[in-house]
TIRONU-866566 format. One record per residue (C-alpha): x, y, z; residue in one letter; residue number from 0. Coordinates in pm, 1 decimal. Layout:
BEGIN
+----------+----------+----------+------+------+
|        X |        Y |        Z | keti | tipa |
+----------+----------+----------+------+------+
|        X |        Y |        Z |    a |  NUM |
...
+----------+----------+----------+------+------+
//
This chain:
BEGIN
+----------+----------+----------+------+------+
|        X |        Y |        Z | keti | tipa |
+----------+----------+----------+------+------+
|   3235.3 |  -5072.0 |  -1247.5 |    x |    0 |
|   3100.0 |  -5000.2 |  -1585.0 |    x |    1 |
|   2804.8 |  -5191.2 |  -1626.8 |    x |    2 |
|   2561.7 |  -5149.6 |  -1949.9 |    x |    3 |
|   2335.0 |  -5412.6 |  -2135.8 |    x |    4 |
|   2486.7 |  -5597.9 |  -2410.6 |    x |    5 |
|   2193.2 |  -5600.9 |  -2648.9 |    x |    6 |
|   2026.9 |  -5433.6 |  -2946.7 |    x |    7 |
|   1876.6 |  -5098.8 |  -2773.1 |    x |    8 |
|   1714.4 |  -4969.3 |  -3079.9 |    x |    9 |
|   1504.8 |  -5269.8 |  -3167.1 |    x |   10 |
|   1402.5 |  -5310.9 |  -2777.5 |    x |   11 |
|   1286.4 |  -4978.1 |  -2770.6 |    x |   12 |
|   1106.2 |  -5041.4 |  -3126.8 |    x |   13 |
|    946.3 |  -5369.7 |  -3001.0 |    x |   14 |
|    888.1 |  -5429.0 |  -2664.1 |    x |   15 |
|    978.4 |  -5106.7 |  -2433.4 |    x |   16 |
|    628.6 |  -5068.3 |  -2239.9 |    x |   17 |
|    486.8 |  -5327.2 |  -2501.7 |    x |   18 |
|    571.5 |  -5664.5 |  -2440.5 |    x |   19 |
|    841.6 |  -5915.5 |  -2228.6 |    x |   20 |
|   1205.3 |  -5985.7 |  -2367.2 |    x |   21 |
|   1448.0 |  -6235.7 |  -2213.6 |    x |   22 |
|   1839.6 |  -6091.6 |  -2234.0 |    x |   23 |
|   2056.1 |  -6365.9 |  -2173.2 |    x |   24 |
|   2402.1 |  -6274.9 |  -2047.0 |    x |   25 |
|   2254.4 |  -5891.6 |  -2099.9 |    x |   26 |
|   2555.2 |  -5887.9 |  -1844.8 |    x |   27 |
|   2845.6 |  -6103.4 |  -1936.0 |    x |   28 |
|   3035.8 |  -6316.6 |  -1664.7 |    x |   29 |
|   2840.5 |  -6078.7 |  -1417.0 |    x |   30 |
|   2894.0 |  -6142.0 |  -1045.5 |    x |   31 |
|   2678.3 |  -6020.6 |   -778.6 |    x |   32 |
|   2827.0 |  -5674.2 |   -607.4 |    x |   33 |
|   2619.7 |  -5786.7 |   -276.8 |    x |   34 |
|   2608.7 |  -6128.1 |   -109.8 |    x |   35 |
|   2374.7 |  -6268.6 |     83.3 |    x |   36 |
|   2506.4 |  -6168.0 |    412.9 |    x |   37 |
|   2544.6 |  -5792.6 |    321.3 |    x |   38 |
|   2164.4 |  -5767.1 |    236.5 |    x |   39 |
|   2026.5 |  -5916.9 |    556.4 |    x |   40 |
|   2242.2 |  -5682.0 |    719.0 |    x |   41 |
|   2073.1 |  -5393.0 |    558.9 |    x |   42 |
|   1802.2 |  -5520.1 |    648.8 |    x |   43 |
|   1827.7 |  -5479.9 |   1013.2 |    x |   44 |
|   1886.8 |  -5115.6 |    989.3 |    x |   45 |
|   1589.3 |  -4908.4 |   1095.9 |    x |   46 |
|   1609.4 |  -4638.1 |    824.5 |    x |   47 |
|   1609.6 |  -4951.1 |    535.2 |    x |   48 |
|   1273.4 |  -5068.0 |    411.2 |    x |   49 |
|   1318.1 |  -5439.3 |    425.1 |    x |   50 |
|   1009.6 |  -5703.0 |    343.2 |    x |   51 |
|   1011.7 |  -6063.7 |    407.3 |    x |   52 |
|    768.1 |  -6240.6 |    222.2 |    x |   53 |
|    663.3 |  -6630.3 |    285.1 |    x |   54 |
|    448.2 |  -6920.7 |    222.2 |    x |   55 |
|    322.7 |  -7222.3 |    373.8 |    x |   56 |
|     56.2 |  -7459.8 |    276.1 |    x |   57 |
|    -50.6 |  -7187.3 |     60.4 |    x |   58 |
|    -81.9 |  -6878.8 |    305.5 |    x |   59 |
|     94.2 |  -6566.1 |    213.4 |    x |   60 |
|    290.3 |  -6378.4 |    485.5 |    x |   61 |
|    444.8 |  -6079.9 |    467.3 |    x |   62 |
|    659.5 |  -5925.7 |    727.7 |    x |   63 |
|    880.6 |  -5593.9 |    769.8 |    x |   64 |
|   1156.8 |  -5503.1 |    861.1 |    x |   65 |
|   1410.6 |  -5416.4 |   1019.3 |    x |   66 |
|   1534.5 |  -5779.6 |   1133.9 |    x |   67 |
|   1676.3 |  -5939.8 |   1365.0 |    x |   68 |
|   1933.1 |  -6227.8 |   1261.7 |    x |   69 |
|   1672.4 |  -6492.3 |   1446.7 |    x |   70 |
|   1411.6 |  -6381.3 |   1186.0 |    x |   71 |
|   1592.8 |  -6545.8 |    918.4 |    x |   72 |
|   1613.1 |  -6911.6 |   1074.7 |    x |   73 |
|   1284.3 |  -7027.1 |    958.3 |    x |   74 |
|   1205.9 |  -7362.3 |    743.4 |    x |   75 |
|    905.1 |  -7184.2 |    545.7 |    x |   76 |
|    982.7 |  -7086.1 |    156.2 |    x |   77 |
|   1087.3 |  -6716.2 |    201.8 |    x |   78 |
|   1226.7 |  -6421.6 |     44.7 |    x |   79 |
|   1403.2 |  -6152.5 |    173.1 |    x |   80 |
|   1277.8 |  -5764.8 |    -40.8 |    x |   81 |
|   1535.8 |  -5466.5 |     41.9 |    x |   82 |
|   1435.9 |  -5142.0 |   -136.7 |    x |   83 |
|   1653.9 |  -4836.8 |   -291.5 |    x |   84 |
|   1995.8 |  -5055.6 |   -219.3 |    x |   85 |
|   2118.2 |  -4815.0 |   -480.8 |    x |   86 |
|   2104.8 |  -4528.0 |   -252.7 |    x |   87 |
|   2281.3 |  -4737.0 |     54.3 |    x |   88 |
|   2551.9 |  -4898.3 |   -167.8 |    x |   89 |
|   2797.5 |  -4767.5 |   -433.7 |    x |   90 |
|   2868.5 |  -5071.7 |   -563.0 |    x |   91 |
|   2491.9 |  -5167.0 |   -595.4 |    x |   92 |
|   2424.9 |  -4765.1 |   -770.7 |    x |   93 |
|   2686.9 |  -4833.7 |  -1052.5 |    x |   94 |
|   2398.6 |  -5091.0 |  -1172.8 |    x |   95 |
|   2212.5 |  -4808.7 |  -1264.0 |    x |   96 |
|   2384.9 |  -4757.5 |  -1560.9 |    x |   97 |
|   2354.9 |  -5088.9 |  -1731.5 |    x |   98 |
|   2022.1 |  -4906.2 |  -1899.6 |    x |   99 |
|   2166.2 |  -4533.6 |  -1988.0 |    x |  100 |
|   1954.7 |  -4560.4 |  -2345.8 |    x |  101 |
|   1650.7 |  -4462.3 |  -2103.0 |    x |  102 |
|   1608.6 |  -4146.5 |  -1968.9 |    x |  103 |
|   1797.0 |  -4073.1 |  -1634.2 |    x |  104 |
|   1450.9 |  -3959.4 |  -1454.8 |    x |  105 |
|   1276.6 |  -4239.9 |  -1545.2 |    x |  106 |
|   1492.5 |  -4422.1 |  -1341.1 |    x |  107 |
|   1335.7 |  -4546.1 |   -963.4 |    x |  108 |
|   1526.6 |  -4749.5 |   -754.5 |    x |  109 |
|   1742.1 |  -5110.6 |   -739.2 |    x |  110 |
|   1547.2 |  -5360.1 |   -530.7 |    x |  111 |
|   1762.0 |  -5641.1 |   -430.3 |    x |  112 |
|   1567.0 |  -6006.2 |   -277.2 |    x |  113 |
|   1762.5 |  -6262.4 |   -131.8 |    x |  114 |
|   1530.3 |  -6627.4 |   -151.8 |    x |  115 |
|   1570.1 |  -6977.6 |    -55.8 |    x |  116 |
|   1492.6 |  -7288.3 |   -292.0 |    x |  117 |
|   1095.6 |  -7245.6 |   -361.2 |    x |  118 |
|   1096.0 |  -6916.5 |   -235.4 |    x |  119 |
|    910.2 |  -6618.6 |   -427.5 |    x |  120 |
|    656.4 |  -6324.1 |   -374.8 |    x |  121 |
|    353.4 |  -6503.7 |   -618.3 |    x |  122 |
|    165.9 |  -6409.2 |   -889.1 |    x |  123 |
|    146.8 |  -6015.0 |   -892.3 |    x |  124 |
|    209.1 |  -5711.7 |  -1153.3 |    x |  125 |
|    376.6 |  -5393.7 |  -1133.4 |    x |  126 |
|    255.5 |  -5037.4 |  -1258.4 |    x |  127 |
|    623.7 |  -5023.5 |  -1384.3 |    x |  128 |
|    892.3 |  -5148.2 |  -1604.1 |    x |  129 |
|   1162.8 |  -5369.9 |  -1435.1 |    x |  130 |
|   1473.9 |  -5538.1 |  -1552.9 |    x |  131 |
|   1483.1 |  -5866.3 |  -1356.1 |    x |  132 |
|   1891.9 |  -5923.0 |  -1302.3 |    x |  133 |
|   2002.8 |  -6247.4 |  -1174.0 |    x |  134 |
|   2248.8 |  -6198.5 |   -976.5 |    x |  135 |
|   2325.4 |  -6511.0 |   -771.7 |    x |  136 |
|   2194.7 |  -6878.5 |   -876.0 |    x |  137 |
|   1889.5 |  -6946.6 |  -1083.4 |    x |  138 |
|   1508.3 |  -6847.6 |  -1080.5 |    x |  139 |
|   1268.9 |  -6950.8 |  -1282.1 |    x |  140 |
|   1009.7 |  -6687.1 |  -1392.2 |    x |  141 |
|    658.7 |  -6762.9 |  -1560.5 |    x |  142 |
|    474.9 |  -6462.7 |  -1711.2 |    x |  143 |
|    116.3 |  -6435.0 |  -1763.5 |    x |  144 |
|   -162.3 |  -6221.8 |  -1925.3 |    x |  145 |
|   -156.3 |  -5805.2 |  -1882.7 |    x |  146 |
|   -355.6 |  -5676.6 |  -1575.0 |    x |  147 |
|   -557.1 |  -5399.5 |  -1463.2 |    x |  148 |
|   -763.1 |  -5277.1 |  -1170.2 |    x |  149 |
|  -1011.8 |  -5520.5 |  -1219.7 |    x |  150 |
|   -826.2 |  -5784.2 |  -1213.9 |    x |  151 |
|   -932.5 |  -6026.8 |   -941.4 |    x |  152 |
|   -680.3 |  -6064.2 |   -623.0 |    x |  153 |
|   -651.6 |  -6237.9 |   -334.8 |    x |  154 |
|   -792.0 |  -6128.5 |    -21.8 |    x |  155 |
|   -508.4 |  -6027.0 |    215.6 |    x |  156 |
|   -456.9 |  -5684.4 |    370.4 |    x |  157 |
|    -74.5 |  -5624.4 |    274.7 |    x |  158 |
|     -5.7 |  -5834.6 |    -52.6 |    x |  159 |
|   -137.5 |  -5772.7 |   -414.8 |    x |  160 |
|   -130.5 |  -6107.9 |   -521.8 |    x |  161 |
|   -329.6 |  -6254.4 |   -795.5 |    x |  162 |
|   -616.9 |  -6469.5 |   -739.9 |    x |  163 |
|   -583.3 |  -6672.6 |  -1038.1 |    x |  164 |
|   -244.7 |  -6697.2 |  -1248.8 |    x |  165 |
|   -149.6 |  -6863.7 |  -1603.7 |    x |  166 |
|    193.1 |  -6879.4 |  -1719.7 |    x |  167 |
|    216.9 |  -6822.8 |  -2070.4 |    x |  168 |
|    576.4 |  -6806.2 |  -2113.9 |    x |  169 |
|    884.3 |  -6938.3 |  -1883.3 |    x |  170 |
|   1234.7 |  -6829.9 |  -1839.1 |    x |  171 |
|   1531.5 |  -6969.5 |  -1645.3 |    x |  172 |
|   1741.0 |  -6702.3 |  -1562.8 |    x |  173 |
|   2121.0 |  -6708.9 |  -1486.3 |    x |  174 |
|   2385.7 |  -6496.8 |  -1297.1 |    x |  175 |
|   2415.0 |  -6213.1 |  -1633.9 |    x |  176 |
|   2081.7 |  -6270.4 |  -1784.7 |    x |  177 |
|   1784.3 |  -5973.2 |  -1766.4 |    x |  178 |
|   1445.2 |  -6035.5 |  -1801.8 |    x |  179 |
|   1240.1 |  -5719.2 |  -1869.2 |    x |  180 |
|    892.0 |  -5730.2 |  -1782.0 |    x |  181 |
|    667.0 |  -5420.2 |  -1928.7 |    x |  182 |
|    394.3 |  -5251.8 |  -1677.9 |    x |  183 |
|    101.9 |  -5429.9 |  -1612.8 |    x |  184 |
|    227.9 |  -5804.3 |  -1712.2 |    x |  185 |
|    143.9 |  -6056.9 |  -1451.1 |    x |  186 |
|    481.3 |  -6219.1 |  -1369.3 |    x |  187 |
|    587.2 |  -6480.9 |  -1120.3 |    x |  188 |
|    917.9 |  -6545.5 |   -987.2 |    x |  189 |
|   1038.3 |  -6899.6 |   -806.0 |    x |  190 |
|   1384.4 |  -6922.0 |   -702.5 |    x |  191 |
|   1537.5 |  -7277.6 |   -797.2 |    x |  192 |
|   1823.3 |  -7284.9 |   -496.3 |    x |  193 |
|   1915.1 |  -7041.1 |   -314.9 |    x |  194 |
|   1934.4 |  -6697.9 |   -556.6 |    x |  195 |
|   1949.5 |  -6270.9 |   -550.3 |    x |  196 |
|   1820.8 |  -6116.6 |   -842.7 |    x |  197 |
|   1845.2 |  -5714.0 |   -891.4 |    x |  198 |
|   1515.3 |  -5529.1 |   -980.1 |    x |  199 |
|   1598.9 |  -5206.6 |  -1162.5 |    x |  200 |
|   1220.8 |  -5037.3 |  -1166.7 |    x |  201 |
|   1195.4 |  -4727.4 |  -1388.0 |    x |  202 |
|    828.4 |  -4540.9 |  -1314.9 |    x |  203 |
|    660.0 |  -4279.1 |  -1548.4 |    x |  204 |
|    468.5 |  -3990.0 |  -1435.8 |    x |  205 |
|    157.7 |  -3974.3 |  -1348.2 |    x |  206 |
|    -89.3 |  -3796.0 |  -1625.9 |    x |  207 |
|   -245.4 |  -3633.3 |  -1361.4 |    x |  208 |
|     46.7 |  -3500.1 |  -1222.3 |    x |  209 |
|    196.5 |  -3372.7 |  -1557.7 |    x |  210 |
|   -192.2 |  -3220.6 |  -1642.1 |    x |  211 |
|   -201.8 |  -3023.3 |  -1293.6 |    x |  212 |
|    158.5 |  -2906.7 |  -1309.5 |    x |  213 |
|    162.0 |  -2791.1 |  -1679.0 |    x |  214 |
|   -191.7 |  -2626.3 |  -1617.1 |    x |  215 |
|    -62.8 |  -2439.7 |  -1327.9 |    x |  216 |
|    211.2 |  -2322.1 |  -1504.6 |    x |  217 |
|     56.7 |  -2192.5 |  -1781.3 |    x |  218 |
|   -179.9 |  -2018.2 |  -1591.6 |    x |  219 |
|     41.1 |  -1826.6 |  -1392.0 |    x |  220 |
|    179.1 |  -1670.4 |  -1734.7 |    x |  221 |
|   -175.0 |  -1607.9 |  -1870.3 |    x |  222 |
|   -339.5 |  -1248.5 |  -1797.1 |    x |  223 |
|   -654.5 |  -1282.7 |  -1583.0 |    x |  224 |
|   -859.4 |  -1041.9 |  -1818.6 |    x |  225 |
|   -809.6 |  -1260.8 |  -2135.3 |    x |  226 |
|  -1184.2 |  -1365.3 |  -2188.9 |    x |  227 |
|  -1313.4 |  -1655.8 |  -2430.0 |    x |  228 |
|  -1395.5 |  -1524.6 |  -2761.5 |    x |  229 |
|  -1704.6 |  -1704.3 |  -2983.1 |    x |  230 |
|  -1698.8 |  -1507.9 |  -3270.7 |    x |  231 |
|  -1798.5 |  -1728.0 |  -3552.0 |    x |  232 |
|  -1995.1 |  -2021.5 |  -3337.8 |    x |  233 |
|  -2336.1 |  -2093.6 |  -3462.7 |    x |  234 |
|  -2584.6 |  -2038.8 |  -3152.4 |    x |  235 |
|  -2814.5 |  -2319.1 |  -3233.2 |    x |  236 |
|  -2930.3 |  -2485.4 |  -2933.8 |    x |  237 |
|  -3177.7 |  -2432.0 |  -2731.9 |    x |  238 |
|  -3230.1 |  -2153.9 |  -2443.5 |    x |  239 |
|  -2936.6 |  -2227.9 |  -2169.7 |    x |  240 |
|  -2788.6 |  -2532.9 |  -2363.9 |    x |  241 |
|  -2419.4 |  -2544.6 |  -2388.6 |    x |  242 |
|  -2356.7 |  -2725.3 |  -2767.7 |    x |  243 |
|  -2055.1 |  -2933.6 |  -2913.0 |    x |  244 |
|  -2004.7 |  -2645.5 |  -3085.3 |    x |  245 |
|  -1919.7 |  -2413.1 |  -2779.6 |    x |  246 |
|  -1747.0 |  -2673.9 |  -2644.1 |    x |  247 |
|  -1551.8 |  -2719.2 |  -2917.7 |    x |  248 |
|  -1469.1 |  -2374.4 |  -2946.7 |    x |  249 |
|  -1378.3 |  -2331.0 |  -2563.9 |    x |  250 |
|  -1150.6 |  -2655.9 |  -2593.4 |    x |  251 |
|  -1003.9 |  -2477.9 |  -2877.5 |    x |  252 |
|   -917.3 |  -2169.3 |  -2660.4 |    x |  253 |
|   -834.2 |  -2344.8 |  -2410.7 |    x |  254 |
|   -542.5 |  -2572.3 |  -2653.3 |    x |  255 |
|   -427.2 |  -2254.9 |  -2781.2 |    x |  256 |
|   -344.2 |  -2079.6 |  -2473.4 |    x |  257 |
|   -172.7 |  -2412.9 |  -2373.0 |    x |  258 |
|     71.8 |  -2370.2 |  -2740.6 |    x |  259 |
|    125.1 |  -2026.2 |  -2708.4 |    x |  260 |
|    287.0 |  -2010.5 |  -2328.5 |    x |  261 |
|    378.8 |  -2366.8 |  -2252.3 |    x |  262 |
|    779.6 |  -2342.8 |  -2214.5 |    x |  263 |
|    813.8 |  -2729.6 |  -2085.2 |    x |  264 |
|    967.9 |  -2645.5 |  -1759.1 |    x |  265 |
|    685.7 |  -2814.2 |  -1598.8 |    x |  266 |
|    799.4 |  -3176.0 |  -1723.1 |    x |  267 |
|   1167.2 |  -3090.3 |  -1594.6 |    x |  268 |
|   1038.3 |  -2992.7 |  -1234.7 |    x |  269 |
|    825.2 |  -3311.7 |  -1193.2 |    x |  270 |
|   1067.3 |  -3555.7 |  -1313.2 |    x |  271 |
|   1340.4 |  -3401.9 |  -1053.0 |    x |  272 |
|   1077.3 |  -3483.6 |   -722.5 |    x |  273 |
|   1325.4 |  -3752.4 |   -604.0 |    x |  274 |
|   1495.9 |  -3653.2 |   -272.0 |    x |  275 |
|   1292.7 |  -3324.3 |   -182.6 |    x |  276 |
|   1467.0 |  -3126.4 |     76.2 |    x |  277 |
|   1444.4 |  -3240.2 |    453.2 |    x |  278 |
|   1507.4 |  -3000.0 |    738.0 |    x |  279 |
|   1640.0 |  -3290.1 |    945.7 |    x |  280 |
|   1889.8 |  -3406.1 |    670.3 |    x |  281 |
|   2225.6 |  -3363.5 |    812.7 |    x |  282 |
|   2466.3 |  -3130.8 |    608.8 |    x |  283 |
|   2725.3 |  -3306.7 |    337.0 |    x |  284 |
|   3116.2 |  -3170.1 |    423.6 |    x |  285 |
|   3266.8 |  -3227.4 |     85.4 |    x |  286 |
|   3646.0 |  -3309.2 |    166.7 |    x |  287 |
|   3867.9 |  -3186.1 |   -202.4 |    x |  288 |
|   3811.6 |  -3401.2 |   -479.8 |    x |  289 |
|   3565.2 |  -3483.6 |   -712.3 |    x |  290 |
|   3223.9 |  -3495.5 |   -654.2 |    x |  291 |
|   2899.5 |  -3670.8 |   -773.0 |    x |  292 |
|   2492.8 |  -3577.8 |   -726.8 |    x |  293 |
|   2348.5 |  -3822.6 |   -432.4 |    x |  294 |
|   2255.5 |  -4150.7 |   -566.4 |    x |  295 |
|   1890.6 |  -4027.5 |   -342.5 |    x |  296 |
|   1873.1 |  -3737.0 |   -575.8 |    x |  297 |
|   1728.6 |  -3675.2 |   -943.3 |    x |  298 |
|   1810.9 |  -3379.2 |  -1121.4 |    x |  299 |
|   1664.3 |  -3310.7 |  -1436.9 |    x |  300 |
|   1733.6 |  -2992.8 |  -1740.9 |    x |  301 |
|   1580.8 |  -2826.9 |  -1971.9 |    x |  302 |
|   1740.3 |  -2621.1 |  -2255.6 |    x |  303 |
|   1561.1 |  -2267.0 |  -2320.3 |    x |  304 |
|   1754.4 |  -2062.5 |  -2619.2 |    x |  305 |
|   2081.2 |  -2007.9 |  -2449.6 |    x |  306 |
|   2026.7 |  -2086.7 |  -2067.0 |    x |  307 |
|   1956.8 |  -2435.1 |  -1887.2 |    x |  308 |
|   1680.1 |  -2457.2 |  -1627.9 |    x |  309 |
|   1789.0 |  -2695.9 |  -1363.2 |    x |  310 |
|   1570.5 |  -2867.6 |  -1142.6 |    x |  311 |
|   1650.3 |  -3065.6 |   -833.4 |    x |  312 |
|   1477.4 |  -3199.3 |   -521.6 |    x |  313 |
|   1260.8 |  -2847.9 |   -578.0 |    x |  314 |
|   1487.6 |  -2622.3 |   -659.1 |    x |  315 |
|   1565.3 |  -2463.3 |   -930.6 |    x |  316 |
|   1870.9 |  -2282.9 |  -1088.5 |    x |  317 |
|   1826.0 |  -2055.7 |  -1439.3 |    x |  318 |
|   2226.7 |  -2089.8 |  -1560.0 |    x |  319 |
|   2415.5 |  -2007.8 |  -1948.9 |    x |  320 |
|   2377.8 |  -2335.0 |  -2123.5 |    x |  321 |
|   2764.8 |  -2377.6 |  -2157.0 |    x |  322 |
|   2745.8 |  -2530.1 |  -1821.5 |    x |  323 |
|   2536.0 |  -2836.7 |  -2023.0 |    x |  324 |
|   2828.3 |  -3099.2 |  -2031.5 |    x |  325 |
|   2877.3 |  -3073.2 |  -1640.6 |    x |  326 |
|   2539.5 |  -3066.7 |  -1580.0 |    x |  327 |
|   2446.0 |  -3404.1 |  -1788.8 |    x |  328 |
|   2801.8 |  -3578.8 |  -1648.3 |    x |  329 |
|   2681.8 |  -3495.8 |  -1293.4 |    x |  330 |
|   2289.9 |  -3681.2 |  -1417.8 |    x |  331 |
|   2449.4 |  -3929.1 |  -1549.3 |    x |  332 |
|   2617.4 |  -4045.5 |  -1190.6 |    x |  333 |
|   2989.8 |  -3920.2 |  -1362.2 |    x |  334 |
|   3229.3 |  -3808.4 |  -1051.5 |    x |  335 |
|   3337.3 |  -3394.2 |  -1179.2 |    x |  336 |
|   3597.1 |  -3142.0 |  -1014.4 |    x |  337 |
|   3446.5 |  -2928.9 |   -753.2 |    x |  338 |
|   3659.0 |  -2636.8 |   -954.0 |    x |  339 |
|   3542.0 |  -2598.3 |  -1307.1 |    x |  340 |
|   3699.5 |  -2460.6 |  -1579.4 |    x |  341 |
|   3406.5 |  -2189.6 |  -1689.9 |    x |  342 |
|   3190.7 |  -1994.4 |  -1450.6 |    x |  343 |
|   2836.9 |  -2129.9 |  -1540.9 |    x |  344 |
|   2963.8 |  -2458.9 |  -1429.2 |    x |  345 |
|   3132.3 |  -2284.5 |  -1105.7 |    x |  346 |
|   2768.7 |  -2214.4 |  -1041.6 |    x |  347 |
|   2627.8 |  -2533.1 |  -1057.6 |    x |  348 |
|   2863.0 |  -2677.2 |   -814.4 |    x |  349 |
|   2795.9 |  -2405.7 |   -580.4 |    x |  350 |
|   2431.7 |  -2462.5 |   -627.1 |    x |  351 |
|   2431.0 |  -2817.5 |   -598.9 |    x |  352 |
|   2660.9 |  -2807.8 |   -294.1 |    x |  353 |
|   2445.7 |  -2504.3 |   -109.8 |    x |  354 |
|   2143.7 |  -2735.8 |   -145.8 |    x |  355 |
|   2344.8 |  -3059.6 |     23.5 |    x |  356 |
|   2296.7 |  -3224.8 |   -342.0 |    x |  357 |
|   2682.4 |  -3337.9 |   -395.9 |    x |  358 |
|   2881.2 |  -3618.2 |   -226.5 |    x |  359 |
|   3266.4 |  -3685.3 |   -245.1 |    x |  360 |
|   3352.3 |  -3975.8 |   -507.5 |    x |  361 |
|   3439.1 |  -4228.7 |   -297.1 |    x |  362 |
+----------+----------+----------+------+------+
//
């Protein structure tokens, strides 16, 4: 299925990408939901799927996990059933990633899918990402409140991060097709009206103090240890032992140039391609002939330098002549591509990607 967002991209990303709510109605025209109700609670008696179920009754927040048994769901409390990265479990469910290909491929998370009953919901909370909220099946109302931070008061409960005090501001009713994004940090609510799935598509950012260490690190191990600060110029001023804005200043400036002159920007490639690191106990991928695709658990990420790409994925790296580009970008993209390339540079990524257990057959 070829799923994308029918709505003006450009003017999101202008006005409200990271900045502020938008409701999309029928973002997804005539959409019907790839999973029913069923299919999730069975993936959510598997061991290896994290599964939530989180209730209410006269006011008291529950939250259990999974996996379930089918006696767990024959309850008469308002409940809703959380299954994470269904994208990685289901094809049909990872063809939803696509509906957003405007954003950047690594910013891209996972699809959470919740099943709920008529009043059921997982109360006031916020996220420290951006979600598109996709009905899927039935209605749900959702009431957004004020932005949040750390300090924002919660209730007192060891597993949920609810809010202790919530004021809607704005209310949608969403339908099977409609999106409603909700930026990072927005207090948001959702109550399902019936019984109702809606699709979560998160995409997370890096952390600044990820990006900070990792470029720092890399541009130290391409400075020479015997470069020394140079003050030549600075106005000694201050007092006997005191360090001025001036020599700070100065060092800051040293430090900023040293930064510009060897950055190359691999850095930013190798931590947005984290996703799926390598795991000894991860059983080994026979690709049958036939196309192939990257795993939907995997996140692979390039960087052009002059004439070569520098590949990153699940850490490892491959250093290969930029004419392999198009393959590489079809294959980030979730496209299916022939395990036998026309060129040689894309011969190589295949037989990288498929050394490293990266590649599936296209079902």
């Amino acid at each position: 299925m070829n799923y994308r967002f029918q709505f003006d991209e450009a003017s999101f990303l202008a006005h409200h990408w990271q900045r502020t709510p938008l409701l999309i109605k029928q973002a997804l025209p005539g959409f019907k939901s790839p999973l029913a109700p069923d299919e999730l609670a069975g993936l959510s008696m598997e061991a290896e799927v994290q599964s939530r179920i989180i209730s209410v009754r006269d006011q008291q927040w529950r939250l259990e996990t999974g996996p379930f048994t089918a006696q767990d769901f024959q309850r008469n409390d308002e409940w809703t059933l959380l299954v994470q990265q269904v994208d990685q479990l289901l094809p049909k469910v990872e063809a939803l990633k696509r509906c957003a290909r405007f954003l950047p491929t690594w910013r891209f998370d996972d699809i959470m899918v919740s099943y709920a009953v008529d009043g059921g919901g997982v109360g006031p909370h916020f996220d420290r990402y951006d979600v598109f909220l996709l009905q899927g099946l039935g209605t749900r109302r959702w009431y957004l409140g004020d932005f949040c931070d750390d300090k924002t008061p919660r209730l007192e409960h060891e597993s949920l991060h609810l809010l202790q005090s919530f004021s809607a501001q704005q209310e949608y009713l969403l339908e099977p097709g409609d999106v409603l994004y909700v930026p990072p940090g927005l207090a948001h609510w959702g109550v399902a009206e019936g019984e109702c799935m809606t699709y979560s598509l998160g995409f997370r950012a890096p952390r600044i103090h990820d990006l900070l260490a990792r470029m720092t690190d890399a541009v130290i191990d391409r400075l020479a240890p015997d470069v020394l600060l140079e003050d030549a110029g600075v106005a000694h001023d201050g007092a006997a032992g005191e360090v001025t804005q001036a020599h700070i200043a100065n060092a800051k400036a040293a430090v900023i140039n040293a930064i510009n002159a060897l950055d190359d920007g691999y850095w930013l490639a190798e931590v947005t391609s984290q996703t799926g690191a390598l795991d000894a106990s991860d059983p080994t991928i026979i690709l049958l002939p036939g196309d192939v695709r990257l795993r939907p658990d995997r996140s692979m990420t390039w960087i052009r330098h002059d004439h070569q790409l520098a590949l990153y994925i699940a850490d490892e790296s491959l250093l290969v002549s930029y004419e392999a580009h198009a393959l590489t970008a079809a294959l980030c993209a979730g496209e299916a591509v022939s395990q036998q390339p026309t060129s040689a540079p894309e011969q190589q990524v295949i037989d990288f990607l498929s050394a490293g257990n990266h590649l599936v057959n296209d079902d």
